[in-house]
C-alpha positions in Angstrom: 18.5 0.4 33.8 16.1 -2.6 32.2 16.3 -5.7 34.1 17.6 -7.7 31.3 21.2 -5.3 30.7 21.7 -5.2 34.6 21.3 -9.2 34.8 24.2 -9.3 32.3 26.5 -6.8 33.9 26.2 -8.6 37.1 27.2 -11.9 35.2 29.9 -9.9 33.7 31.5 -9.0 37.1 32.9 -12.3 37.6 34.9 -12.4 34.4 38.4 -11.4 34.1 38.8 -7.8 31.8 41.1 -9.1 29.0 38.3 -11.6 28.4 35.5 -8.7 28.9 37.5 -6.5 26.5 37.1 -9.5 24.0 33.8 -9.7 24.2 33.2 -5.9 24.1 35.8 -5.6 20.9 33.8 -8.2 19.1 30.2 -6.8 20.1 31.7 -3.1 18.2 32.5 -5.1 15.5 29.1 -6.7 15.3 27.7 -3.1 15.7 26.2 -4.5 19.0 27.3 -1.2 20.7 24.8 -1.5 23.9 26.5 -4.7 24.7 30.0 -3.8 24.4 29.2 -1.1 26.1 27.6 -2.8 29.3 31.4 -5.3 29.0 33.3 -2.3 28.7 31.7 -0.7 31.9 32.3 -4.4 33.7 36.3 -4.4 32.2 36.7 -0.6 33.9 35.9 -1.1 36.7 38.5 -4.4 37.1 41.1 -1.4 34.9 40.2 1.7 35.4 42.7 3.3 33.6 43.6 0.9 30.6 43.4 3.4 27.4 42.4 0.7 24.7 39.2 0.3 26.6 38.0 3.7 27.3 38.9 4.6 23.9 37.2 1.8 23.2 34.0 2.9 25.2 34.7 6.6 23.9 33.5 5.3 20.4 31.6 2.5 21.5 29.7 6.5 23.4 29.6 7.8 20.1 28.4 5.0 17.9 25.2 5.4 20.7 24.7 9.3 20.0 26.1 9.5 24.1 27.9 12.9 22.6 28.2 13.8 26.8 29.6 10.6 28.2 32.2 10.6 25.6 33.3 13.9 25.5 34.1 13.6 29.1 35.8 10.3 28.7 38.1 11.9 25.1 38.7 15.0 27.3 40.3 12.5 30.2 42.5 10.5 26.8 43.4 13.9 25.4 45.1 15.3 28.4 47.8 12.8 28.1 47.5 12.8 24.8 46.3 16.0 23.1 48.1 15.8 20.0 46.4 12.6 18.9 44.5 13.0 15.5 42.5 10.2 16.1 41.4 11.7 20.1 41.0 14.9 18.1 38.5 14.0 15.5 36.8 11.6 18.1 36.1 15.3 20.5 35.6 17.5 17.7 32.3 14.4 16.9 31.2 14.0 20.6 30.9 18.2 20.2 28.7 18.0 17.2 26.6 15.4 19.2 25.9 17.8 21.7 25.3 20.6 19.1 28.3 22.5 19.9 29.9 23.7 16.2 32.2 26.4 17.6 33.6 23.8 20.2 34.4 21.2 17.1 35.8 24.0 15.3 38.1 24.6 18.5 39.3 21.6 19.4 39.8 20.5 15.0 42.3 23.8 15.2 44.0 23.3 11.7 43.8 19.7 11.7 44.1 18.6 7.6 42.4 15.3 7.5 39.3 13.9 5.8 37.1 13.1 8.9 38.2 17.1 10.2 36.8 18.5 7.1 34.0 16.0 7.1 33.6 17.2 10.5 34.1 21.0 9.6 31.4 21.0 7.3 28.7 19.2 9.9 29.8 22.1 11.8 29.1 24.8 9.2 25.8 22.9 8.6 24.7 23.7 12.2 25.8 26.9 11.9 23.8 27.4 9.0 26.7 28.4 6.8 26.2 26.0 3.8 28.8 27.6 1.5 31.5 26.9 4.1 30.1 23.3 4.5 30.2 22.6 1.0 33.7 23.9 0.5 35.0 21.5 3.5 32.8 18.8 2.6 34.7 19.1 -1.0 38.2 18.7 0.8 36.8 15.9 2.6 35.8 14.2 -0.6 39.0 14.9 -2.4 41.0 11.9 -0.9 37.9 9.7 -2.3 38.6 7.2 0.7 35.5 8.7 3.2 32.4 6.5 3.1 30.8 8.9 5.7 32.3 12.5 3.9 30.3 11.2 0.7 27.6 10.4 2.5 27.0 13.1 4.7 28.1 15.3 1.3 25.0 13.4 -1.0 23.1 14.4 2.4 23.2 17.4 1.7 22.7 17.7 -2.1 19.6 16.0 -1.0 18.2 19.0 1.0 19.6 21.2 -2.0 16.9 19.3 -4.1 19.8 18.1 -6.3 19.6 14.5 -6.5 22.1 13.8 -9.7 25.2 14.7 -7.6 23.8 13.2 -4.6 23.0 9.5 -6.5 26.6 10.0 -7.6 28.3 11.1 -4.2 26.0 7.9 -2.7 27.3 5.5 -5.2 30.9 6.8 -4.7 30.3 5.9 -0.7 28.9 2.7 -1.7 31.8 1.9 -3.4 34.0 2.3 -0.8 31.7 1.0 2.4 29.0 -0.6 0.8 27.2 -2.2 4.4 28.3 1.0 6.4 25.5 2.8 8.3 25.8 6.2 6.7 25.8 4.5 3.2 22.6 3.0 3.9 20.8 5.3 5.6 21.5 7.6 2.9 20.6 5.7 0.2 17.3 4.6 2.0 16.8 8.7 2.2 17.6 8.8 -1.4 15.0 6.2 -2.6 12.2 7.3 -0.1 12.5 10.9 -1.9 12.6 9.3 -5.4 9.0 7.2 -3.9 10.7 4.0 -4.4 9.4 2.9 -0.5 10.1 -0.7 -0.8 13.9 0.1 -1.9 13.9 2.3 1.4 12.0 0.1 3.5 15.0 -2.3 2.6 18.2 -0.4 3.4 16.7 0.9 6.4 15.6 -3.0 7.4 19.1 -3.6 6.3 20.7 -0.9 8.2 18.6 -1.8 11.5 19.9 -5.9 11.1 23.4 -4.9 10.8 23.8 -2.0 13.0 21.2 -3.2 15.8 21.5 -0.2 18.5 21.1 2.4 15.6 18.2 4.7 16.4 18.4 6.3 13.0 17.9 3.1 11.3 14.9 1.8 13.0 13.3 5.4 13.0 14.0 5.5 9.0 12.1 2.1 8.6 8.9 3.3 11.1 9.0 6.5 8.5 8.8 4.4 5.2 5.8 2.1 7.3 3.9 5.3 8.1 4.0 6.1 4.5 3.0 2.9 3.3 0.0 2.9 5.9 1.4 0.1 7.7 -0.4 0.9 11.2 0.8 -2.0 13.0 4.2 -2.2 11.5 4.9 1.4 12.8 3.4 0.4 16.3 5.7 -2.8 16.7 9.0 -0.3 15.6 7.8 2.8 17.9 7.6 -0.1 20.7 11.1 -1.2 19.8 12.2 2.8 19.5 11.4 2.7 23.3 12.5 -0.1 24.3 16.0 1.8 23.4 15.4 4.3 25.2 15.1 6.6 21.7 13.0 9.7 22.3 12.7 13.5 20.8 10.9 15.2 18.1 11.2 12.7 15.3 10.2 9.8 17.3 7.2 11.6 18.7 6.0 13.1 15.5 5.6 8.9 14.7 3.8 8.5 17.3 1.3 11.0 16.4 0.6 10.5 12.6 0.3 6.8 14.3 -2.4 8.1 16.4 -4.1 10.5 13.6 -4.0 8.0 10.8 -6.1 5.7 13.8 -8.6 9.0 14.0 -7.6 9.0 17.7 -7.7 13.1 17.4 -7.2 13.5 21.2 -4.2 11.4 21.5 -2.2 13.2 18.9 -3.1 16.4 21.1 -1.3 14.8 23.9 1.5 13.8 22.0 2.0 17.3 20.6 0.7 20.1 23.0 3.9 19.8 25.4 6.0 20.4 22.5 4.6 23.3 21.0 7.0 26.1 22.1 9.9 23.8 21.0 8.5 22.8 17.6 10.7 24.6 14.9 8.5 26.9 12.6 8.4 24.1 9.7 8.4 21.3 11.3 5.3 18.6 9.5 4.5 17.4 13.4 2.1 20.9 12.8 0.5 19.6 10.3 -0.6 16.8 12.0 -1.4 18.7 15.1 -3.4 21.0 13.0 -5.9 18.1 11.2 -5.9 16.6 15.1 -6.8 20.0 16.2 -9.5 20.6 13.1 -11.3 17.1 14.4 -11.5 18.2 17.9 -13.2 21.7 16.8 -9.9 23.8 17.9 -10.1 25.8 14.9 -8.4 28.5 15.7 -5.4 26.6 17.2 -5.6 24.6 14.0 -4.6 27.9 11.9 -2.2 29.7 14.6 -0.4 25.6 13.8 -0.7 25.8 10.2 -0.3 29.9 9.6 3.8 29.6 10.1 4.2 26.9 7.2 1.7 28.6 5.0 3.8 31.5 5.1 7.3 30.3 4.6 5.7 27.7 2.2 3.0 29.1 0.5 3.1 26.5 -2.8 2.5 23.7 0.0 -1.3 22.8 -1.3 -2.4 20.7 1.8 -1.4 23.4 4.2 -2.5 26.1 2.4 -6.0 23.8 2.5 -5.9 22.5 6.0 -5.6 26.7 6.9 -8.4 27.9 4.7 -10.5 24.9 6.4 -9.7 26.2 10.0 -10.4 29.6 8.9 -13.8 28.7 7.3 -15.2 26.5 10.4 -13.8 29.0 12.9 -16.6 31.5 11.0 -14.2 33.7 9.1 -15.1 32.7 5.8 -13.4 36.2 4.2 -9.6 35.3 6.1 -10.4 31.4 3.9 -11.4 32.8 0.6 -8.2 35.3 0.7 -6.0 32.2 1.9 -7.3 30.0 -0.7 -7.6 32.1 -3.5 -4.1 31.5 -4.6 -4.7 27.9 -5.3 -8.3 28.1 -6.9 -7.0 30.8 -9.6 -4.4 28.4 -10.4 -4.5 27.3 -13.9 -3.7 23.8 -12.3 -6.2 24.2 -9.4 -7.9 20.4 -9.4 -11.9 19.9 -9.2 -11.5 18.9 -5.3 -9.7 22.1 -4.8 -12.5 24.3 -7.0 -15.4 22.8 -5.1 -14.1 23.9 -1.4 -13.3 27.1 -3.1 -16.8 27.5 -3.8 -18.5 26.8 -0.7 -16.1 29.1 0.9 -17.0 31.7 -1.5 -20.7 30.8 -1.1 -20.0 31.2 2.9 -18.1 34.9 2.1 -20.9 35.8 0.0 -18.6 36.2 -2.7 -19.8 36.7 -6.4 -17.4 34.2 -8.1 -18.9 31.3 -6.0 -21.0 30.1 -9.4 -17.7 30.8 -11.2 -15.8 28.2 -9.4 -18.4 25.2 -9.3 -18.6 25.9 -13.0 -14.4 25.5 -13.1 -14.8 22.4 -10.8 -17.5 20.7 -13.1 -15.3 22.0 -16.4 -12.2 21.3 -15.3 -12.7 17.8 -14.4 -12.3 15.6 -17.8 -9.1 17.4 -18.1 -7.6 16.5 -14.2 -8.7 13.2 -14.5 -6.6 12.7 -17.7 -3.6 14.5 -16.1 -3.8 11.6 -13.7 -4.7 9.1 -15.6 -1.3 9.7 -17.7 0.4 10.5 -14.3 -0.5 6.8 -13.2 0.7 5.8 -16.5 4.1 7.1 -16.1 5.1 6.1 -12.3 3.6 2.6 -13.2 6.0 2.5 -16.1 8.6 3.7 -14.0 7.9 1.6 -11.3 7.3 4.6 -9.1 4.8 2.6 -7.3 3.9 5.8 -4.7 3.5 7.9 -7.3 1.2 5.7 -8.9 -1.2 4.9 -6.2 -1.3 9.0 -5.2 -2.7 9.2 -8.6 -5.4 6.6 -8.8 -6.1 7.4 -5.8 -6.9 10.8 -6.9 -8.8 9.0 -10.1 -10.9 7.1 -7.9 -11.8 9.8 -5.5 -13.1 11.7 -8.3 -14.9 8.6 -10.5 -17.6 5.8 -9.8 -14.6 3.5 -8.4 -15.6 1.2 -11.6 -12.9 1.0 -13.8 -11.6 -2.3 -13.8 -8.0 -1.4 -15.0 -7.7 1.3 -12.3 -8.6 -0.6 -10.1 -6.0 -3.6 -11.2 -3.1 -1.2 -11.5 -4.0 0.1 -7.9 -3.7 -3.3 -6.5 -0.6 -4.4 -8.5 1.4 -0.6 -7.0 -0.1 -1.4 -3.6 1.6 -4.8 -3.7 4.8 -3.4 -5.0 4.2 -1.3 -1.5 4.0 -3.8 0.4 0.4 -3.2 1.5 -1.0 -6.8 1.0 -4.4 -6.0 2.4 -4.9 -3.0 0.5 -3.5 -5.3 -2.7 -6.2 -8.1 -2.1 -9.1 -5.7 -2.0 -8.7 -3.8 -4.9 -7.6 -7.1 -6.7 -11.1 -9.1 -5.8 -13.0 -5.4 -6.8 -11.2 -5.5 -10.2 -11.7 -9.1 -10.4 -15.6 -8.9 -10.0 -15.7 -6.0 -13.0 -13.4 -8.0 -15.3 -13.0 -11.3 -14.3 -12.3 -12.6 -18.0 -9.4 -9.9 -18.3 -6.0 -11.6 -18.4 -4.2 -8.9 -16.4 -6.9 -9.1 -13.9 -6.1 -12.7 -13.4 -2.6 -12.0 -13.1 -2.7 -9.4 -11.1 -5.2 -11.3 -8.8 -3.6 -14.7 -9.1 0.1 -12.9 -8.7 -1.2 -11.0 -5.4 -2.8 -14.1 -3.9 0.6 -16.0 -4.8 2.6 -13.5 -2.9 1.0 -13.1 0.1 0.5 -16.5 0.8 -3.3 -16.5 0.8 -5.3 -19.8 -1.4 -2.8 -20.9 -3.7 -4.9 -23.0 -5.6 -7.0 -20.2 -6.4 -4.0 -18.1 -7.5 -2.8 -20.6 -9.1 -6.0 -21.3 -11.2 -6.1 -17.6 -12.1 -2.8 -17.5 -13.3 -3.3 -20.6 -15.3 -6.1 -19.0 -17.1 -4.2 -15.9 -17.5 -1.3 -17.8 -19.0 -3.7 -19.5 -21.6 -5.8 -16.1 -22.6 -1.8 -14.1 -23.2 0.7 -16.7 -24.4 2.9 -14.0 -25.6 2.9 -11.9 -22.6 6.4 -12.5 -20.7 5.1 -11.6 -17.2 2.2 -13.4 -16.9 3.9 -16.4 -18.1 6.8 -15.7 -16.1 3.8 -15.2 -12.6 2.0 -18.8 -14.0 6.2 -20.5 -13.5 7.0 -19.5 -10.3 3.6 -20.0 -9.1 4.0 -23.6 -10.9 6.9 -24.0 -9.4 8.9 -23.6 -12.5 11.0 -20.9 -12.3 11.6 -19.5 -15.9 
């Protein structure tokens, strides 16, 4: 135990249990469940047997993922009490902690309340039996009252790839428990999938505030960070994850697209090599053990990582890639050309993809070789205005991930010149978050245009929010106020950076 929790249980000795009990019944309701637990263990041990507070610990258990501890403490409750709903539900949960569906289908028996069919179909769902999961999780739904059976229900329309009836199951929970923890995290899910980060990044910043001992939370908000790029933001929450004693797959696949996206190849090995036999077939840590692996010259163990999702996924263009990559350095040029093939005879194969199909063709002395540089060179007016119009679209629908995936596919294939690529880049990397990034493509869009009102804007508007020389954003906003009097958004950036809020 830290030094900090032990201080405070000793100080919590000394205090009389009604008063402990307080204190712990007002840390649950706070969602401060590590303290009320550390009261709760002081208030036992002065009343070992008062119900209130072990039931009281029993969720306070649950609330901390502690499916062990209280199962043993609801099996103690139920024996004087087995009949309980409440005791009931509260097991049948503590079982699915522990990843024991048949033993929450035991002790739920024929139980007909919402939580025991929102706990039937958890159950189903790790037994892998989704039609029975979405037949309880429709009872559980029916009494429309169940923040968590709508939640957990939208969870799962998620995975099904239907996101209509999941924004309407998650609006439904909202309704109902608008700052509860599953109604967050969900939604967060929801808007990380749609590429909406920064709506993510805020429910899971929200959910991590209000629910403070919530691993899920906190892991949610390291996930968005990774995605934005935000190396030391993920550090300082992996730090925090610890701290908390969270550990398991998810948190150490963090830690090593951490170490990867730092180009510390051997570190990510580390991570990942005791895992290996417990990795389940799909899971993306193998990708990013696979590009570690590519980078330390493990080329075969690169492919034996990347063959299983190739396989089961063979649509997934980066794995498909990273496989033919391991297959070509490892000197088996023939086993690359017949895993890449697929994807260069694509009518939607890109110019990046043609060109590595041609050197691997060159390498398996293959005739088509010519063939695909000639596609790659042909094909590439055409992919740029795919993305181009692509970019065009998320910016319009504020899909600001989107929208930097495609220019940064514009500018990987271009001179890096074009002043309005380069402006929308910096304006959807603000929208991100990613200040730094903003800035930088800002000043380079600003030095090819720096007469362009939206240039200005953008520059002025991104120097405005970051806090960085306001009198410089302020000038270029000024100037891009006068050059577009009719534009509502510049005007509206030139107010607020005036102080003038329209």
């Amino acid at each position: 135990m830290a030094l900090f929790p032990l201080l405070m249980l000793v100080a919590a000795c000394g205090e009389d249990a009604g008063d402990l009990l307080a204190k712990a019944q007002s840390d649950f309701a706070a969602h401060d469940y590590r303290s009320a637990r550390l009261n709760l263990i002081a208030a036992l041990k002065q009343d070992p047997g008062n119900r209130d507070m072990q039931l009281l610990q029993a969720r306070t258990l649950l609330a901390l993922g502690d499916g062990d501890g209280a199962g043993a403490l609801l099996e103690r409750l139920k024996a004087a009490d087995a009949s309980r709903p409440e005791l009931v539900e509260l097991s049948a949960e503590a079982a699915l902690l522990r990843v024991a569906p048949d033993k929450a289908l035991n002790l739920l028996g024929d139980l007909k309340t919402p939580e025991a069919e929102r706990l039937r179909a958890l159950a189903a769902l790790q037994s892998d039996d989704i039609n029975s999961a979405e037949t309880h999780f429709a009872n559980a739904v029916a009494s429309g009252d169940n923040a968590r059976a709508f939640a957990d229900y939208a969870r799962l329309r998620l995975l099904q790839g239907n996101r209509t009836a999941a924004n309407d199951l998650i609006t439904r929970a909202e309704h109902i428990a608008p700052q509860g923890l599953d109604t967050l995290l969900i939604r967060a899910r929801y808007a990380q999938q749609a590429g909406d980060l920064q709506k993510a990044l805020g429910r899971y910043s929200q959910a991590a505030r209000l629910y403070p001992s919530n691993l899920a939370a906190l892991l949610g908000e390291a996930e968005v960070r990774a995605d934005l790029g935000q190396l030391d933001q993920l550090d300082s929450l992996l730090a925090q994850v610890g701290e908390r004693g969270g550990q398991g797959l998810e948190v150490d696949y963090l830690k090593a697209r951490l170490a990867l996206a730092r180009k510390k190849w051997a570190d990510v090995r580390k991570i990942v090599q005791p895992l290996e036999a417990r990795i389940p077939k799909l899971h993306p840590i193998r990708m990013t053990y696979a590009e570690a692996l590519l980078e330390l010259g493990q080329y075969q163990l690169a492919a034996a990582q990347i063959q299983p999702i190739v396989q089961s996924a063979p649509n997934n263009r980066l794995a498909v890639k990273l496989l033919a990559q391991a297959q070509l350095a490892a000197g088996d040029a023939q086993a690359a050309l017949a895993t890449y093939r697929p994807i260069a005879e694509s009518s939607e194969a890109r110019p990046e993809e043609l060109v590595l199909m041609a050197r691997i063709a060159k390498a398996a002395k293959d005739p088509n070789a010519s063939r695909y540089a000639a596609r790659a060179a042909t094909s590439a007016p055409e992919t740029l205005g795919r993305d181009l119009a692509e970019a065009d679209a998320a910016m319009r629908a504020k899909d600001w991930a989107r929208a930097v995936t495609a220019y940064d596919r514009i500018l990987a294939v271009t001179d890096g010149r074009n002043a309005i690529v380069l402006n929308n880049m910096a304006y959807a990397q603000l929208m991100l978050g990613n200040d730094a990034k903003a800035l930088d493509y800002a000043e380079r869009a600003l030095k090819l245009a720096p007469d362009n009102s939206s240039v200005l804007d953008t520059a002025g508007w991104t120097l405005f929010k970051i806090g960085k020389d306001p009198a410089r954003a302020k000038e270029f906003l000024r100037r891009a106020a006068e050059m577009a009097p009719n534009n509502a958004t510049i005007q509206e950036h030139y107010a607020l950076a005036s102080g003038r809020p329209r």
